[in-house]
Rosetta silent file (secondary structure, phi, psi, omega in degrees, C-alpha in Angstrom):
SEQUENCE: XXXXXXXXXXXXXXXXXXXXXXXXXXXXXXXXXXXXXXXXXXXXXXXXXXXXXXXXXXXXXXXXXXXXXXXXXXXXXXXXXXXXXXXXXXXXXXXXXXXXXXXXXXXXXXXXXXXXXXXXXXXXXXXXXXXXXXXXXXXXXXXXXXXXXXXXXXXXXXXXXXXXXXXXXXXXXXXXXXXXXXXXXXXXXXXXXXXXXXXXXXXXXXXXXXXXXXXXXXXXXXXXXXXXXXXXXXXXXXXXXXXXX
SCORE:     score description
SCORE:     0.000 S_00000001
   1 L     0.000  135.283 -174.294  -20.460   -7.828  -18.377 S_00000001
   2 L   -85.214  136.084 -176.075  -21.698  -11.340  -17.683 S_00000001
   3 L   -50.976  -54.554 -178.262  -25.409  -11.288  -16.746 S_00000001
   4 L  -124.973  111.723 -177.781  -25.172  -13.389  -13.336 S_00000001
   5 L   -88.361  158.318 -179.900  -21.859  -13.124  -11.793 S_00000001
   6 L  -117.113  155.627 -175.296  -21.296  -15.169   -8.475 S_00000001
   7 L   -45.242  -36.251 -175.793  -20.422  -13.510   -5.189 S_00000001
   8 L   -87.533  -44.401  144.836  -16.639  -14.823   -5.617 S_00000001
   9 H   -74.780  -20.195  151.032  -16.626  -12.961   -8.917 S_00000001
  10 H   -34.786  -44.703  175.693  -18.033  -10.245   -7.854 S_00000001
  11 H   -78.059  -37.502 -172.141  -15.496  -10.052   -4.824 S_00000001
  12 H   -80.245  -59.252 -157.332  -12.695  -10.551   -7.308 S_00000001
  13 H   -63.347  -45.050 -177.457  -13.293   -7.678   -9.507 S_00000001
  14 H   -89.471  -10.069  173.835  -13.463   -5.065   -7.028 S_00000001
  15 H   -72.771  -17.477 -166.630  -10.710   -6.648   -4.854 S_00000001
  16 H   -96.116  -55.272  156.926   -8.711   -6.599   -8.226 S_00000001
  17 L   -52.383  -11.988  175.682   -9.628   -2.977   -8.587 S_00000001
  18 L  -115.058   -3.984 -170.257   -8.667   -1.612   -5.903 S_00000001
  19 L   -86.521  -39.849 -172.092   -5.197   -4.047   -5.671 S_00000001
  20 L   -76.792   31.259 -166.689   -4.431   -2.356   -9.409 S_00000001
  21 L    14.462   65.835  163.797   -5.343    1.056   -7.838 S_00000001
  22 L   -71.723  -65.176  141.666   -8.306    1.398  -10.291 S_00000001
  23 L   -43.465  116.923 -171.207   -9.952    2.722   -7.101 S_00000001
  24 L   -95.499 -145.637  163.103   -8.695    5.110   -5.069 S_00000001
  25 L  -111.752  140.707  165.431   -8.661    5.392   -0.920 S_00000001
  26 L    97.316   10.209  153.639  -11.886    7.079    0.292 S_00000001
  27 L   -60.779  138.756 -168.012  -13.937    5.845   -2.474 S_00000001
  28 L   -91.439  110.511  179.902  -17.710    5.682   -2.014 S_00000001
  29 L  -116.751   90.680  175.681  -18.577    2.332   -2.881 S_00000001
  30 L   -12.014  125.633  135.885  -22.796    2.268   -3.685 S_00000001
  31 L   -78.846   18.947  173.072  -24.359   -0.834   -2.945 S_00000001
  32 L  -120.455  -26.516 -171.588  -27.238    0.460   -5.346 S_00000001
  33 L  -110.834   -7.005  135.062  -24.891    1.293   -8.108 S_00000001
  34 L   -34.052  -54.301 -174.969  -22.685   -2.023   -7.490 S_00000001
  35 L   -49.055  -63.800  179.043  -25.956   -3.937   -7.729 S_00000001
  36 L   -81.181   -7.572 -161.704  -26.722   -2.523  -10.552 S_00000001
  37 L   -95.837  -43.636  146.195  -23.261   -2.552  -12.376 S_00000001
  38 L   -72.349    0.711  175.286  -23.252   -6.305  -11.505 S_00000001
  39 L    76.501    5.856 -137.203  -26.426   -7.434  -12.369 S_00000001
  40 L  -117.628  167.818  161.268  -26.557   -8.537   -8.485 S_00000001
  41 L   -69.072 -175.390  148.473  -29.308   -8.032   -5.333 S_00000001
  42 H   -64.136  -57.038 -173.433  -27.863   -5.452   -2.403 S_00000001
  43 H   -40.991  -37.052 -158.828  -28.352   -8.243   -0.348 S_00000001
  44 H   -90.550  -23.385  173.286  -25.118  -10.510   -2.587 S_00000001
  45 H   -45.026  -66.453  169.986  -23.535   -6.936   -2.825 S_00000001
  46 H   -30.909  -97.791 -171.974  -23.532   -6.168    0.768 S_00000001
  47 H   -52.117  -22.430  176.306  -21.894   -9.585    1.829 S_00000001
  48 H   -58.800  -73.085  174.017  -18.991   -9.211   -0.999 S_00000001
  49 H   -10.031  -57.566  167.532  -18.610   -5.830    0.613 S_00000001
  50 H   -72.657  -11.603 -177.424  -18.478   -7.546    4.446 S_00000001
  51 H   -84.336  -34.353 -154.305  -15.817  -10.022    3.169 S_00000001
  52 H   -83.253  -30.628 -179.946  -13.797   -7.605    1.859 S_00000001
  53 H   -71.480   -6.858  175.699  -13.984   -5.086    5.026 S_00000001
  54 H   -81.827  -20.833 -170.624  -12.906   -8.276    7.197 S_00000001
  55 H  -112.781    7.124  147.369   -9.596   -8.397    4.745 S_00000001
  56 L   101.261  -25.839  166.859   -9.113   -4.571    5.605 S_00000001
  57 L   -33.641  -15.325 -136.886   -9.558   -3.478    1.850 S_00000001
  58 E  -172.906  122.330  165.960  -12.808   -2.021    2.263 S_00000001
  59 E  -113.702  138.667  166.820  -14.096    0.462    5.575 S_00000001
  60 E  -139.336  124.284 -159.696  -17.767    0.460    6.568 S_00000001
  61 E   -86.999  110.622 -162.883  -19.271    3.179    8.261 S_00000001
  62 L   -86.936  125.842  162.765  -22.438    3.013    9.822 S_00000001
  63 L    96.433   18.318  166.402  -24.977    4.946    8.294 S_00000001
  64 L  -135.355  -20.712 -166.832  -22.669    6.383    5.285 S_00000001
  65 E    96.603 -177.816 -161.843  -21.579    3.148    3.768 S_00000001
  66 E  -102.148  148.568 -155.298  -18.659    1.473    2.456 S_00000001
  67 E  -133.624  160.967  156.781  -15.577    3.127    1.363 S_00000001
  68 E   -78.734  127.926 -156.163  -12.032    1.880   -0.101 S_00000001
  69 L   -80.168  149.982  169.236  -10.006    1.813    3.230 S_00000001
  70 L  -108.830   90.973  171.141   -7.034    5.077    3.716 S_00000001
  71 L   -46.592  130.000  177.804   -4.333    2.942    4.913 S_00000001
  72 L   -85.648  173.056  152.605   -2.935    5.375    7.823 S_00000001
  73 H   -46.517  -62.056  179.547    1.151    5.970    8.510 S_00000001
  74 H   -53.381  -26.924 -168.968    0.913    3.606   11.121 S_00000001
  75 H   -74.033  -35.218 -163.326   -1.393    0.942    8.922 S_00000001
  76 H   -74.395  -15.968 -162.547    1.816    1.349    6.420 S_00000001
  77 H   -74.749  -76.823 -169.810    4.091    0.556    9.130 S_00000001
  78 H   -61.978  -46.115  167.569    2.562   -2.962   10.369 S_00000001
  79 H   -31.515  -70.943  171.488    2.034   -3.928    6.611 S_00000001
  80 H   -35.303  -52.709 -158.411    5.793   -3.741    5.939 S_00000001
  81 H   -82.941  -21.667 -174.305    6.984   -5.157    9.093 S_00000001
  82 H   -79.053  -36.966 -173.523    4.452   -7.916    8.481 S_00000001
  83 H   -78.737    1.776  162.131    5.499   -8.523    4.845 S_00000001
  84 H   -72.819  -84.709 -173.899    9.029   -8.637    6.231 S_00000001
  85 H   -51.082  -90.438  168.587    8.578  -11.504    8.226 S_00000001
  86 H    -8.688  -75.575  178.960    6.354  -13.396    5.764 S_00000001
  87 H   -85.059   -2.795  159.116    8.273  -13.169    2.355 S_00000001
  88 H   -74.190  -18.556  170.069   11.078  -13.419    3.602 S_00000001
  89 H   -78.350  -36.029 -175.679   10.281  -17.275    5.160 S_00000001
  90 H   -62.356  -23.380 -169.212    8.756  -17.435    1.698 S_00000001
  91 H  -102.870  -26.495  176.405   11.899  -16.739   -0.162 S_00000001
  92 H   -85.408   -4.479 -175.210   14.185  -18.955    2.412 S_00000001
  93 H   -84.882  -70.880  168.860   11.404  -21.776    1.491 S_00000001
  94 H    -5.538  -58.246 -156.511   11.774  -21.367   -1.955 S_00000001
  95 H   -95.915   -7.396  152.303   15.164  -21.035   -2.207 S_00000001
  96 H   -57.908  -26.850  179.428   15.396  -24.479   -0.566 S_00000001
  97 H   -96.745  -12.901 -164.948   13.004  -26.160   -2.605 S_00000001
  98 L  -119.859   61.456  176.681   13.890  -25.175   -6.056 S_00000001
  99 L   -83.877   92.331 -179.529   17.551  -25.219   -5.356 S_00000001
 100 L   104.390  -21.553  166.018   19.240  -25.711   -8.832 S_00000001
 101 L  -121.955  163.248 -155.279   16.212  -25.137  -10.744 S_00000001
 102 L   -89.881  162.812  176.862   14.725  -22.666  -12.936 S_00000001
 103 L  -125.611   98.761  170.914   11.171  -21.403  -12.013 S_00000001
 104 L   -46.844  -37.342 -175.961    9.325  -20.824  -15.472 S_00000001
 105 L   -79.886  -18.219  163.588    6.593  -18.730  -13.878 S_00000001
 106 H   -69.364  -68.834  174.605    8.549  -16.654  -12.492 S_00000001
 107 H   -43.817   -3.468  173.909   10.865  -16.215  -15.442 S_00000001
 108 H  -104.153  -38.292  172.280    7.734  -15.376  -17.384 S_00000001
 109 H   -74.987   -9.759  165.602    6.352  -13.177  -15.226 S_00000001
 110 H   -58.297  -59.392 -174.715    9.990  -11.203  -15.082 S_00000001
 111 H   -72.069  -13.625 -174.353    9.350  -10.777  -18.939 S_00000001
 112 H  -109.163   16.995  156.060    6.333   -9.324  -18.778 S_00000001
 113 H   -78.971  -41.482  179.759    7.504   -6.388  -16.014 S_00000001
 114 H   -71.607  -10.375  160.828   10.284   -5.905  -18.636 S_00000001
 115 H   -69.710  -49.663 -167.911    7.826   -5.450  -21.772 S_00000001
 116 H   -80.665   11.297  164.734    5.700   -3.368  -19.627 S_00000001
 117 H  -116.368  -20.999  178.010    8.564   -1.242  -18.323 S_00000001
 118 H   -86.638   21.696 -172.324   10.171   -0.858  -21.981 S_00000001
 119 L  -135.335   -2.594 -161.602    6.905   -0.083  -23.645 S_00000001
 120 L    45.621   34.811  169.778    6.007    2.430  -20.451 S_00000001
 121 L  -110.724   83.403  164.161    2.809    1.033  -19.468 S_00000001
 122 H   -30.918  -76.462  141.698    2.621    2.084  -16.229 S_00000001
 123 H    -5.416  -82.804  175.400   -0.289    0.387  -15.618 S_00000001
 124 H   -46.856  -37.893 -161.338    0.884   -2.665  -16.281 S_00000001
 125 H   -73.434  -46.931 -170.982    3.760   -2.344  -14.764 S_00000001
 126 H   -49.276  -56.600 -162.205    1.932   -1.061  -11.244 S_00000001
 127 H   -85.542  -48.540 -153.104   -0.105   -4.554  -11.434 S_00000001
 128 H   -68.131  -66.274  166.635    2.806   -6.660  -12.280 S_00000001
 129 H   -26.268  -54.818  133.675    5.005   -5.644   -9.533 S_00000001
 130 H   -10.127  -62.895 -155.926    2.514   -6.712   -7.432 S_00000001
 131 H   -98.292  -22.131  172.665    1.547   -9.676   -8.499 S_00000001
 132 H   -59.290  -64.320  175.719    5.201  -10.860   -8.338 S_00000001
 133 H   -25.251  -75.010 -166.650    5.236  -10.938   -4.479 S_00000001
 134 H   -54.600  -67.548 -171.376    1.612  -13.068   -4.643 S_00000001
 135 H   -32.749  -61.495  147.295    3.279  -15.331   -7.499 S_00000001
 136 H   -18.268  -95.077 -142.618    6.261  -16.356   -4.933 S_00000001
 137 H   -48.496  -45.623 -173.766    3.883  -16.652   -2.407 S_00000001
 138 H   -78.585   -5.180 -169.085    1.089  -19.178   -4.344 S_00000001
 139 L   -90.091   40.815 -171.912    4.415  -21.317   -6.047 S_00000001
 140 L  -147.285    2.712 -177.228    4.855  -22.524   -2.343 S_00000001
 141 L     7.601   49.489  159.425    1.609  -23.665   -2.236 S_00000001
 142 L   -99.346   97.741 -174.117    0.668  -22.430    1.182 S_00000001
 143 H   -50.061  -32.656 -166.004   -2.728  -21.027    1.363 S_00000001
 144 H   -73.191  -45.945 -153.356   -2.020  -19.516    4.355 S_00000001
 145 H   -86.098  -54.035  169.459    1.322  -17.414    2.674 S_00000001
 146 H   -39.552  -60.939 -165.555   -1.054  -16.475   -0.456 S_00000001
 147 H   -56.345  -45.672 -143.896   -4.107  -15.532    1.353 S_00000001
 148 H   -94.651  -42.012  166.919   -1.817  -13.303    3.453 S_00000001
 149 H   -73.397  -30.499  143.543    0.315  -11.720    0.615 S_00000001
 150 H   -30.557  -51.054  135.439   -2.496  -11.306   -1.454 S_00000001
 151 H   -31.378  -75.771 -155.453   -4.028   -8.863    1.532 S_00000001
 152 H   -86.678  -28.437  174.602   -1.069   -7.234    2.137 S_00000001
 153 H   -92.915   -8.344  156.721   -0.305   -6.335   -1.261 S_00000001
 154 H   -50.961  -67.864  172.506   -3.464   -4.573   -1.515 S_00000001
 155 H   -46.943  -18.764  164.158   -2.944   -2.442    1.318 S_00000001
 156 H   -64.696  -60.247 -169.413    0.394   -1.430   -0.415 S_00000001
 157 H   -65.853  -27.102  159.612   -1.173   -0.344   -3.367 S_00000001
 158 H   -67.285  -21.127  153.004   -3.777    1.595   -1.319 S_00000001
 159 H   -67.941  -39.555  176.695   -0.642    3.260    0.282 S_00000001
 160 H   -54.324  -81.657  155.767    0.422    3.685   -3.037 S_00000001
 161 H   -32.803  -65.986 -169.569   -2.267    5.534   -4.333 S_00000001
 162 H   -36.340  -46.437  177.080   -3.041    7.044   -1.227 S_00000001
 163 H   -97.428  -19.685  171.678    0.739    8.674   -0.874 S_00000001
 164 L    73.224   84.351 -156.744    1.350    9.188   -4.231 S_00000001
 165 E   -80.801  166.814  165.268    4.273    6.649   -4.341 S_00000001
 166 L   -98.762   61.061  176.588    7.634    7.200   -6.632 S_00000001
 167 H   -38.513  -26.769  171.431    6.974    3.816   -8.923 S_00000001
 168 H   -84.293   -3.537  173.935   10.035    4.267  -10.484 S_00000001
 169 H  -118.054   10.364  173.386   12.071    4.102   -7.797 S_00000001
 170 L  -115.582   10.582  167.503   10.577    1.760   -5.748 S_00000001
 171 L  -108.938   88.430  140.718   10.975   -1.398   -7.890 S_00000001
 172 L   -20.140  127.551  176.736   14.454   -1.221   -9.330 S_00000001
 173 L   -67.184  -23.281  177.940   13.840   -3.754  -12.415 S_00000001
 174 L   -97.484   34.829  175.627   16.781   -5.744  -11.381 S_00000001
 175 H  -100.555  -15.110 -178.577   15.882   -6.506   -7.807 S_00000001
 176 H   -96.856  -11.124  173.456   13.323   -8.791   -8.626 S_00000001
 177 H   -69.989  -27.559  152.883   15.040  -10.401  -11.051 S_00000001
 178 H   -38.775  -66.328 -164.866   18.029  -10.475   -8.233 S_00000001
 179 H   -65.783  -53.904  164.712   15.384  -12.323   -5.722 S_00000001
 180 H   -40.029  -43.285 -169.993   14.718  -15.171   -8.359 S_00000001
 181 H   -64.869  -72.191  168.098   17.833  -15.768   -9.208 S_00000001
 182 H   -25.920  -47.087 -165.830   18.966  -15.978   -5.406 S_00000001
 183 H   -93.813  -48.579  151.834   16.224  -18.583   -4.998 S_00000001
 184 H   -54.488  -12.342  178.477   17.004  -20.553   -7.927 S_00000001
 185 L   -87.303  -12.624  174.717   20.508  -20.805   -7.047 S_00000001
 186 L   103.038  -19.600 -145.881   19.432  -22.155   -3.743 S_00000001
 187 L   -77.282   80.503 -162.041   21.424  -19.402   -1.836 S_00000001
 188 L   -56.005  -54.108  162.146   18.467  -18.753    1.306 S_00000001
 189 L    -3.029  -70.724 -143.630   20.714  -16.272    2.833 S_00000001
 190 H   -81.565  -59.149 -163.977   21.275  -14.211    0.038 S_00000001
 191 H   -72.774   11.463 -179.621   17.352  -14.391   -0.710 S_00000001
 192 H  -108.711  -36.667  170.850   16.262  -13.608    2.334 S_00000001
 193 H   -62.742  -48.676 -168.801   18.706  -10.436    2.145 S_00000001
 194 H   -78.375  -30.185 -174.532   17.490   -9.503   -1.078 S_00000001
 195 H   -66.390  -44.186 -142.546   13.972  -10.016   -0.519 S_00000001
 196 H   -83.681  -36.702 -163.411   14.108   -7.751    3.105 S_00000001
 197 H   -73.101  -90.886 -175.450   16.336   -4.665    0.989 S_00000001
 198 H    -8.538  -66.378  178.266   13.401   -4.791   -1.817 S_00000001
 199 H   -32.049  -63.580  152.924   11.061   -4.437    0.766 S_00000001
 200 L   -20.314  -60.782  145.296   12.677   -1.884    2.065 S_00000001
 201 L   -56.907  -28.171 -170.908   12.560    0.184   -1.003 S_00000001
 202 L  -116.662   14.778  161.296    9.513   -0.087   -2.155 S_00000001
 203 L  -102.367  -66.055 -168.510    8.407    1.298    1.760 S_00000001
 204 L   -83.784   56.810  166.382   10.592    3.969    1.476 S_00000001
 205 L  -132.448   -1.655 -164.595    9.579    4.742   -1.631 S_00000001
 206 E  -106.472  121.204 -178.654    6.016    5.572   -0.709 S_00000001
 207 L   -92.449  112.826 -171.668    5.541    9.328    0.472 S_00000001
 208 L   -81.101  141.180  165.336    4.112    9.455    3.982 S_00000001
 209 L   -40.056  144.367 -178.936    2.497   12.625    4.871 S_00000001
 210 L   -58.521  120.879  155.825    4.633   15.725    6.262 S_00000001
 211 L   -13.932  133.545 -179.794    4.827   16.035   10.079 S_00000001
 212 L   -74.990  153.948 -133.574    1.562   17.891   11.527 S_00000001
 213 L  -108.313  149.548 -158.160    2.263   20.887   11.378 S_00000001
 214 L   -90.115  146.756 -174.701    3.068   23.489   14.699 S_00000001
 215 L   -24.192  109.024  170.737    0.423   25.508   15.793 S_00000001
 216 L   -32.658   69.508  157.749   -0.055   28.542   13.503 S_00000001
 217 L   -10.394   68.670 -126.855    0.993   32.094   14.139 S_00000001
 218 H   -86.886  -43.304  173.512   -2.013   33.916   13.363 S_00000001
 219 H   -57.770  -12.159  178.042   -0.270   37.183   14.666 S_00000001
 220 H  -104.446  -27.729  162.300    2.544   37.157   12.862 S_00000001
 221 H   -51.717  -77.045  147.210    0.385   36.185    9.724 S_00000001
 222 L   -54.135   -1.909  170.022   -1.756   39.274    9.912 S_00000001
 223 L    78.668    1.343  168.019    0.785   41.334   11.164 S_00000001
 224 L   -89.081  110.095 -155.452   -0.861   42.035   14.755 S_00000001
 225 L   -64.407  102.219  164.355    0.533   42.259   18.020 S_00000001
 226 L     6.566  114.040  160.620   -0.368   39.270   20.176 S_00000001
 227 L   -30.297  -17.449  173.632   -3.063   40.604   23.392 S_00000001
 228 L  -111.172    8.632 -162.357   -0.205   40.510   26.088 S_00000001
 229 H   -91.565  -52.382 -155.681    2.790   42.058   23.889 S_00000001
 230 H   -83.030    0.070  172.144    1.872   45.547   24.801 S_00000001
 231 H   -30.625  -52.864 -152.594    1.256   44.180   28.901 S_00000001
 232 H   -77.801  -11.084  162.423    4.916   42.890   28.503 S_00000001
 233 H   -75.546  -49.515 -108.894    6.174   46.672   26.959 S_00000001
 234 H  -121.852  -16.892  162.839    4.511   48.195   29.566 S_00000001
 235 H   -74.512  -47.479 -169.982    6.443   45.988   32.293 S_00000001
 236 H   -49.869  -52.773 -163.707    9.689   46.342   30.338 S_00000001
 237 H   -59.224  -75.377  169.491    9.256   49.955   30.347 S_00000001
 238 H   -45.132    0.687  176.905    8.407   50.301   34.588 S_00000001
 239 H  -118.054  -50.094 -171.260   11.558   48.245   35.117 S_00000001
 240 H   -63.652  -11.106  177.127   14.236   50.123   32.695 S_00000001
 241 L   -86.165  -38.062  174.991   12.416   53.049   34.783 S_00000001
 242 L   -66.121  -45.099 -164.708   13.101   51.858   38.152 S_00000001
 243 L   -87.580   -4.567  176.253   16.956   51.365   37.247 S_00000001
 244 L    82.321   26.049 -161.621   17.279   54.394   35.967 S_00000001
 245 L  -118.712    0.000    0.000   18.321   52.535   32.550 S_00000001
């Protein structure tokens, strides 16, 4: 660990940790054991901390501290629809500017999800997939499209974690390889289709908690008849009596 780290690395490391789900959601994150782990005051802790809870990464709780945020159903929901809208004008941009040409960084970063999916390094694979999205997004060199996929693919991976996602099904290996292609060929359509399916996939690939659940049957658990059951025998009975039944 480098002795005096600056606030912006400092910010990067744990923003990097928690985008590679190093961290999980609902972590307790110390400013005294941060501090010390970084070589840093509280005080330079503290603001990395407030930067990061402003980019939704990071919840802070008054009087318990700061936490790794637990992206809700609903939290997963506006991600998605927002990264819908977003890479897909990133992928119709794209496929307009690079029309006819190959994109080396992309084709490099494509080989190294396939070494890291043939070698099983999960890991790897977990941050690469990732990191594809943000790659798109900074070769378009719109801060604003970066800053904002960069954010948003955090909060995925803290869904990820969170839900205990099916990684192996929610990247296909050829769809991103699909989306490149689409964009070098120029075809915006097509890459705007391909990007929005992907998308798609890797949301419904993420397991959202089970419906809450309906109010428990405590009487039928224990085996004990409910305080009104014998009332309602005892009516039943005074009516089949009356009819003579």
């Amino acid at each position: 660990m480098t002795a005096h780290l600056t606030n912006q690395e400092i910010y990067e490391r744990i923003y990097g940790a928690i985008s590679q789900r190093k961290l999980a959601p609902g972590t307790k994150l110390s400013e005294e054991r941060l501090a010390q782990t970084f070589h840093a005051s509280r005080t330079r802790v503290r603001e990395v901390l407030m930067r990061l809870s402003q980019e939704l990464v990071i919840e802070l709780h008054h009087n318990r501290g700061a936490f790794v945020a637990s992206p809700t159903p609903r939290d997963l929901r506006d991600v998605f629809n927002v990264r819908r809208a977003l890479e897909r004008a990133i992928a119709a941009q794209l496929s307009a500017t690079y029309a006819g040409q190959a994109i080396a960084v992309m084709r490099s970063h494509l080989e190294r999800e396939a070494r890291a999916r043939t070698s099983g390094d999960r890991a790897a694979l977990a941050r690469l997939t990732g990191e594809f999205h943000l790659r798109l997004a900074e070769i378009t060199d719109n801060r604003l499209f970066t800053d904002s996929v960069r954010r948003l693919v955090a909060l995925t991976s803290l869904a990820i974690a969170q839900y205990d996602a099916r990684a192996s099904s929610a990247c296909p290996e050829h769809e991103h390889g699909d989306i490149v292609a689409a964009i070098e060929s120029g075809d915006v359509r097509r890459a705007e289709r391909l990007m929005l399916d992907h998308l798609d996939h890797v949301e419904q690939g993420i397991q959202l908690p089970a419906a809450e659940p309906e109010e428990i049957d405590f009487a039928a658990i224990f085996q004990v008849e409910p305080a009104d059951k014998p009332r309602k025998r005892a009516v039943a009975a005074r009516a089949r009596k009356a009819t003579g039944s």
